[in-house]
N, C-alpha and C positions, 0 to 999 in steps of 0.2 A: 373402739372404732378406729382407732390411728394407728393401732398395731397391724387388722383385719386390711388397712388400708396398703402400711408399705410391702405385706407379707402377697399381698396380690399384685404391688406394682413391681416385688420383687420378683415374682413368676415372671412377668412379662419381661423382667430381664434377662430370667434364663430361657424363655422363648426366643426373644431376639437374638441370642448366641448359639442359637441350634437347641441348646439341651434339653432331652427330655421332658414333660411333666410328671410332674410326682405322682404317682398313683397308690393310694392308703395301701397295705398288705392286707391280704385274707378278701379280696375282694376282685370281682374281673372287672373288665375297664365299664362297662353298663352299668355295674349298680356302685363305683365307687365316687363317682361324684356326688350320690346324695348320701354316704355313708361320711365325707368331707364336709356337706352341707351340717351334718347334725353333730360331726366334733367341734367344726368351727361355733358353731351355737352352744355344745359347754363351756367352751372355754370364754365366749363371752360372759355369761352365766357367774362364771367364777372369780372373774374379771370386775363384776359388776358387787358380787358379793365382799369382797375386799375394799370396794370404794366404797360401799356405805358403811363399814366399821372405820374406816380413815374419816368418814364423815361427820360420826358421832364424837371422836376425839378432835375434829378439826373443823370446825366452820365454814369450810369450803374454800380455804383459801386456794388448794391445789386443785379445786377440781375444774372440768372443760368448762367452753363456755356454752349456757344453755342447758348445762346438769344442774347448778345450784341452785334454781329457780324450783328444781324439784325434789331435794334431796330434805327439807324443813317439812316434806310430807311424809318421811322414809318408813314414821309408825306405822301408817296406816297399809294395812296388809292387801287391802283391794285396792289401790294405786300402784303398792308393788308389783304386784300382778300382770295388772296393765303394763306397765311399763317395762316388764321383760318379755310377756309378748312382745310390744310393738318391736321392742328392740331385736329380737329374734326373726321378727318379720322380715324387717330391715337386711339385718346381717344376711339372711336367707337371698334375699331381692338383689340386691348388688354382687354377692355369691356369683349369682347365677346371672346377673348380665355382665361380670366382667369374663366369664368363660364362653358366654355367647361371642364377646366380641373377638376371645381368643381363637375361636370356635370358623367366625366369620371369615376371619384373617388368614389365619393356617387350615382350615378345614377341621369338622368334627371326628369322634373317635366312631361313634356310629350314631345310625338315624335317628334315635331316640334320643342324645345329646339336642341336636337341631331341632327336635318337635316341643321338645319343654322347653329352652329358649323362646324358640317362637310365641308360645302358648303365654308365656312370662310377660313378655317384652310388648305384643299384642293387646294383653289383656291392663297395663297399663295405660297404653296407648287411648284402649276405646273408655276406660273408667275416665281418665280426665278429660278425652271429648264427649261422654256423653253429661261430664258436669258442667264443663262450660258451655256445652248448647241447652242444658235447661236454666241454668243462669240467664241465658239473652232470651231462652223462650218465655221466661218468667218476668224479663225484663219490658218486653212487649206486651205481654196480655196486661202488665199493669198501664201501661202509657194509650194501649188501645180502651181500655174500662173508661178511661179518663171522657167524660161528655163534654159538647161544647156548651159556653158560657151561656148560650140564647140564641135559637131560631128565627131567621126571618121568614115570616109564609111565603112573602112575595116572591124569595129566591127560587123555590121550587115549583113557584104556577106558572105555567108554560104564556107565555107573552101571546095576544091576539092581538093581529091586526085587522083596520077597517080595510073592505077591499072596496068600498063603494065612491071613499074617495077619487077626485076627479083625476089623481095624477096614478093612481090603481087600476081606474074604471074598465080600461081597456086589456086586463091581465084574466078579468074575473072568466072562466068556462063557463061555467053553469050559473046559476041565482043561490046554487046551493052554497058555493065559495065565498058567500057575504063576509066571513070571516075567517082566517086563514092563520094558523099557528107562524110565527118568524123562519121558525126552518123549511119549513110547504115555500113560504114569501120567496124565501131566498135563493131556492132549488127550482122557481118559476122565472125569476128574474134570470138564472145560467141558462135556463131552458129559452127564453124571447133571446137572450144576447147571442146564443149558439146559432138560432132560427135567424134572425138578422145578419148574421156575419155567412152563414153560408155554412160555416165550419169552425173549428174551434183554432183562432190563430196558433200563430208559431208563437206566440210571445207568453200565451196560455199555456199552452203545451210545456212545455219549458218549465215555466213555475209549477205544473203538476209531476215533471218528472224529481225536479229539485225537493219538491213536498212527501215525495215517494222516498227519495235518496234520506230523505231526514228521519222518518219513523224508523227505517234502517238503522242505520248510525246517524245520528243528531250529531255529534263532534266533527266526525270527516263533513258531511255534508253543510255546516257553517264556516268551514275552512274552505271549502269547493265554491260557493258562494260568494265570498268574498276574494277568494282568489280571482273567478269572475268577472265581479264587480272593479276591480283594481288591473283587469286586464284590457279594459276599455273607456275610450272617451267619447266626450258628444252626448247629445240626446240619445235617453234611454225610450220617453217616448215617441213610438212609432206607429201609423195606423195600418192597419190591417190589410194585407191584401187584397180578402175578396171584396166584394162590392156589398155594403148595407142595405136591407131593403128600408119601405117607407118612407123617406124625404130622398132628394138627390142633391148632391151638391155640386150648381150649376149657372152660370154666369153668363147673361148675354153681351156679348160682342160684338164689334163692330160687324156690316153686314161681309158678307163674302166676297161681292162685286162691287162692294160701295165705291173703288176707283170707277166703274162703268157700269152704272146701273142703267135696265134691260126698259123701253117704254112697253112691254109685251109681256105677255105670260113666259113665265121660264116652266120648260119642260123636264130639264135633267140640271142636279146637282151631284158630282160625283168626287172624290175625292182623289190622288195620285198615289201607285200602289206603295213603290218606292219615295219619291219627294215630297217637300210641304206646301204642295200645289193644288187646287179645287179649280175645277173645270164648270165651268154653268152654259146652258145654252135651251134657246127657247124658240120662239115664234116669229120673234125678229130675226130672223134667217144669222142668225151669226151664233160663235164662238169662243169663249174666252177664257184665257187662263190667269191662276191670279195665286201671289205668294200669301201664305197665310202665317200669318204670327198673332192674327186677333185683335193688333193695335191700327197697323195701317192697310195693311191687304194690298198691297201693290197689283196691280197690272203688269202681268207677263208679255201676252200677246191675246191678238183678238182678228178671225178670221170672216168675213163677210162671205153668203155663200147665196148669192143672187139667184130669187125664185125660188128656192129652196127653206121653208119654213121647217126647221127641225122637229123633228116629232121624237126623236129617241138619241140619245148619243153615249157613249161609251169607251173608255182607254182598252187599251190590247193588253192581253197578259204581260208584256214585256215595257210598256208603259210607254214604247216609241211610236203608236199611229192611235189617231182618236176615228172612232167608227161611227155617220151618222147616218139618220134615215127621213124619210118627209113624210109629210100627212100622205099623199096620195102619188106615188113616185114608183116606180119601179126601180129607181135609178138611186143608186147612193154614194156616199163620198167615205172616201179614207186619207185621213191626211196624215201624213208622216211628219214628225215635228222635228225630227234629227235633221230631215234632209230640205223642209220647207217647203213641201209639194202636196198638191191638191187632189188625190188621182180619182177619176172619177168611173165608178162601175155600175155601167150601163146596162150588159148584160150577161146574164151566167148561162150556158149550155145545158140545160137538163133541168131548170129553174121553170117550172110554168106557174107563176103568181102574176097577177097584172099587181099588186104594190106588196112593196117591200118595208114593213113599217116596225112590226115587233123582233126583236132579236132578244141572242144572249151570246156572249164568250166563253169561252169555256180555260176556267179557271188556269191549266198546262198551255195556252195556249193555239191549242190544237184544230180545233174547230170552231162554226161561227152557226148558231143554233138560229132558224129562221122560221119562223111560226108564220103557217100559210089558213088560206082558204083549209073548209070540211076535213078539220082535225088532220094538214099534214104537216107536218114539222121535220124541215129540210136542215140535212151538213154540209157545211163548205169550208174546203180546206183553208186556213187563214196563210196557210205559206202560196199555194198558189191562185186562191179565188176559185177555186173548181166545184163543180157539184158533187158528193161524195156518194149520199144515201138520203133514201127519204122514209117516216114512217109514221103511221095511221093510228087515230085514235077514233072511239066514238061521240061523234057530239063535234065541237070547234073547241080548237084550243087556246082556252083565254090568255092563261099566264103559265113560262115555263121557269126553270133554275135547273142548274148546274150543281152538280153534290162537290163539297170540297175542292177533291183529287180529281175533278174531272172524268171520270168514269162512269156515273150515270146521270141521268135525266130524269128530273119530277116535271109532270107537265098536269095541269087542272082545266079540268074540262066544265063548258058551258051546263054540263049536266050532274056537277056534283060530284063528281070520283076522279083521282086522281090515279095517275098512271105513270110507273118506274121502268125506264127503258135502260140497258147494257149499252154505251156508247159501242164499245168496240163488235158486239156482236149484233147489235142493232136488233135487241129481240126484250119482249115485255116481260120485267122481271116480277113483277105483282102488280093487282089493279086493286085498290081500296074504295070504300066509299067514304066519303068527305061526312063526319055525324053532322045532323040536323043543315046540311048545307042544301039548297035547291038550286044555285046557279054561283060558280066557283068563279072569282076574280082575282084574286093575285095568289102567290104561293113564295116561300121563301124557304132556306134550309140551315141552319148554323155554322159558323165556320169551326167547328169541334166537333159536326158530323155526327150531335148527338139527338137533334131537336129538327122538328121539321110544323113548320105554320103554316098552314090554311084558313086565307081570308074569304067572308060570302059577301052573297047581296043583302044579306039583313044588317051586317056591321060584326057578324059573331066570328071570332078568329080563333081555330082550337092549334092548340098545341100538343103534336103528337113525339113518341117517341122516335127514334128512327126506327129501331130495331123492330119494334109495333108493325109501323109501316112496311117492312119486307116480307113479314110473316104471314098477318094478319089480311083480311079481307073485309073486316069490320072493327078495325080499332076503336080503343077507345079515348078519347084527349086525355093529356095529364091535364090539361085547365082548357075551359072553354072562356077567353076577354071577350065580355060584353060591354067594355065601357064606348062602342061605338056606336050608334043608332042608325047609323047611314052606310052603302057599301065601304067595305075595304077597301082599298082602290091601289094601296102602298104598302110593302112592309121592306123591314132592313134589319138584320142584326148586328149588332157589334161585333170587330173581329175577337175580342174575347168571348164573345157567345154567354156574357152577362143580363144585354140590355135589348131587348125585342121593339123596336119603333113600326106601330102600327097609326096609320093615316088614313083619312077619307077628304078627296076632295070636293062631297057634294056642298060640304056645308064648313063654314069659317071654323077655326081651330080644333078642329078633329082631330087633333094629335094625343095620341098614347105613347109612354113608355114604360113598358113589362120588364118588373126584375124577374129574370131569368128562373134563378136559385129556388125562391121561393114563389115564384108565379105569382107577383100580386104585382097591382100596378102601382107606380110613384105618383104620389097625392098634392105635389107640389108643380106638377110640371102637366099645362101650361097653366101660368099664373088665370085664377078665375078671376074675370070681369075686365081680363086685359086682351083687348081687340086685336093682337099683335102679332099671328100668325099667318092668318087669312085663310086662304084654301090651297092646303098643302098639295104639289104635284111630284114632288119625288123628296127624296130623305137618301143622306148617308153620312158612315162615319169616318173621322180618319184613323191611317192603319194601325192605331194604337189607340184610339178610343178618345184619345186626347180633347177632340171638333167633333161636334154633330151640327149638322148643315140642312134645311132645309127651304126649299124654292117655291115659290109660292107664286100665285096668279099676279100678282102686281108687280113683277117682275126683280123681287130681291132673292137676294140667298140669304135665308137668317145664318146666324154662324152663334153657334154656343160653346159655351167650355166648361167641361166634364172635369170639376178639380179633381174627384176621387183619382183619377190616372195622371200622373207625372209626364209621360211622352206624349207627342203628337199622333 
């Protein structure tokens, strides 16, 4: 072997200096490397036969190391055997991967050098991976054979819960859900908490994208996480955006006018579009403005408007003149608060109404919507008091609104159907009928332009789509509220178009509040058996949701606070 060894590192030396390879005589260069292979194999042979007669005369003291272990078997004729095979194997095997790699280095002499290397060198390759892959395959099936120690039953009987429990009671659908596996439990409780919230917060969201980011990579996304975590201070929790249904969380306040409370019915409570001012005014022929903070309610200012019992009153789109009107008047006031003036408009040119009692503003501004005698409903320019247009419905027009943007007109007739007029082209864009309504009294429209409510004389208030309503001739409500027994008389929504306040003022605390989202009503509001609404005559909110205000026959402004919203 040590000979086979320098005699090949010596080639490589006459390789590295250019020189030739030795190619045996009597042979072409194709078949003289395996005619090399099988000299080289004699002369190990012979090599091998002279060490075991040195072996007989000498005890090994000269021989390699890892030959004397074998040489005390030298009699035995089948060990010898063995053993010059292997050995011829060997010489063979190394032969030929060190001309592969001279092969590799300088190129072969032809194809068939490169195909037996490869073949050689290859078939190595996959004999010892395919012994170490059934070593670990061998190593597994015995570590999987292995059973565990003892079964517990309980671990694999899927857990039942009671749903009839009283803090369940309210989850159960049917009488067939008496009992409900933990994961049904727990896929019911995401599904009320989804249905409550409106939608799945941001804070959910979040933790689902991060739970996605981890079955990916588990490593980045604990590092992403905590990176995160360590990129922020303060309270982690935070509640929710949208509005919860079910209870409302809600605080009554001092009253609205409590610095000047009214000895008279108050007719309008309305809030300031811009500022944190509530305007109230009623019967007592007067006016008054008042700063709201919920603790003290200052008095602004308070205007007296002699023989003039207000019946309706209103801020301008711009929030600088307040618009009022009288039980039986033709004649109405506008007071500018910028400039401190009373001005009084007697009468309009092209206006034939003997009183002037119902209005509306229109949202841009632009117009001042006046609800007449046999279904007419007059425009008047708010820049110059002018008469613009006038236009007809059938039946009397009880109660009108403004869409949004100001662009159309819902107006609800004493006859049940409601009617969508084009502000600018003054022409009827769809006429619906009001369901199960027989005599239509107020109507109201969302400030998100997505919802439109229709109050009756029975108390039943439906809530329709908008889009419904323009198509449609026979919608159908997304929710009919019944919890009124007595006409509608009032509605209002919030400017987030969450919270729908529905009132009647034939009878003491007819108040409703409609979560929006889920159309159900809030089960806490007004407290039952507390006398302390009275008979509501108008409701609003302020422009952020913050105050809801409602004016009542005994002349207060209730003022409440809506914690769920942060601003006023």
């Amino acid at each position: 072997m040590v000979t086979r060894v320098t005699e090949a590192s010596g080639s490589r030396e006459g390789i590295r200096r250019g020189q030739p390879l030795p190619v045996p005589l009597g042979s072409s260069q194709g078949g003289g490397s395996m005619e090399a292979v099988d000299a080289t194999g004699r002369g190990l042979t012979a090599r091998r036969k002279r060490a075991r007669e040195e072996g007989r005369g000498d005890d090994g003291a000269r021989g390699a190391a890892g030959e004397g272990d074998t040489r005390g078997a030298a009699g035995d004729p089948v060990g010898e055997g063995r053993r010059s095979r292997h050995l011829a194997l060997l010489a063979g095997k190394s032969a030929a991967a060190d001309r592969g790699l001279e092969e590799l280095v300088f190129g072969g002499a032809t194809d068939c050098l490169s195909a037996q290397h490869a073949e050689v060198v290859s078939g190595n390759l996959l004999e010892e991976e395919s012994s170490d892959s059934e070593t670990d395959s061998e190593t597994d099936n015995f570590l999987l054979s292995k059973k565990p120690a003892w079964v517990d039953e309980d671990d694999e009987a899927e857990e039942v819960i009671d749903m009839t429990h009283r803090y369940r009671k309210n989850m159960m659908k049917s009488d067939a859900e008496r009992k409900l596996t933990k994961e049904k439990l727990q896929r019911r409780l995401q599904e009320e908490f989804q249905s409550a919230m409106g939608a799945t917060p941001s804070w959910a969201q979040r933790s689902m994208k991060k739970k996605n980011r981890k079955t990916k990579n588990e490593d980045d996304s604990e590092e992403d996480e905590d990176a995160d975590l360590l990129r922020k201070t303060g309270n982690f929790v935070t509640t929710s955006e949208s509005l919860p249904k079910g209870t409302l969380q809600i605080k009554k306040c001092l009253h609205a006018n409590s610095d000047r409370l009214s000895d008279a019915k108050l007719t309008t409570v309305q809030f300031h579009h811009s500022a944190q001012v509530v305007m109230t005014a009623g019967i007592d022929q007067s006016i008054s403005l008042f700063q709201v903070d919920g603790k003290t309610n200052l008095k602004i200012q308070s205007i007296f408007l002699e023989g003039f019992p207000v019946y309706k009153a209103r801020f301008s789109a711009d929030g600088e003149q307040v618009i009022a009107t009288s039980m039986r008047e033709k004649l109405f006031y506008i007071y500018d608060m910028m400039g401190g003036k009373i001005i009084p408009v007697n009468h309009i040119r092209g206006l034939e109404e003997r009183f002037v009692r119902k209005f509306e503003v229109s949202p841009d501004g632009s117009f001042l919507l006046i609800s007449g005698l046999s279904g007419y409903q007059h425009l008047i320019s708010m820049k110059t008091k002018e008469f613009v247009s006038s236009m007809k419905i059938n039946g009397r027009a009880i109660a009108s609104s403004f869409s949004p943007d100001g662009s159309k007109i819902y107006t609800h007739s004493d006859e049940g159907e409601v009617f969508i007029w084009d502000v600018k082209s003054r022409r009827c864009l769809n006429r619906f009928t009001d369901e199960g309504c027989l005599f239509g009294t107020c109507i109201a429209v969302s400030k998100n332009g997505q919802y439109v409510a229709c109050g009756s004389s029975t108390g039943v208030v439906n809530v329709y789509s908008h889009d419904d309503c323009l198509r449609k001739t026979n919608p159908k409500p997304l929710k009919a509220v019944m919890n009124l027994v007595t006409a509608a008389t009032s509605m209002s929504f919030s400017p987030t178009s969450e919270i729908l306040a529905i009132a009647s003022k034939k009878t003491d605390d007819a108040v409703k509040l409609v979560h929006i989202p889920s159309l159900t009503v809030f089960s806490n509001f007004p407290l039952f058996g507390q006398k302390a609404i009275c008979s509501a005559q108008s409701m609003d909110f302020s422009p952020r949701s913050g105050f809801f205000s409602i004016a009542n026959d005994k002349g207060k402004a209730l003022l409440y606070r809506l914690q769920h919203y942060s601003d006023f």
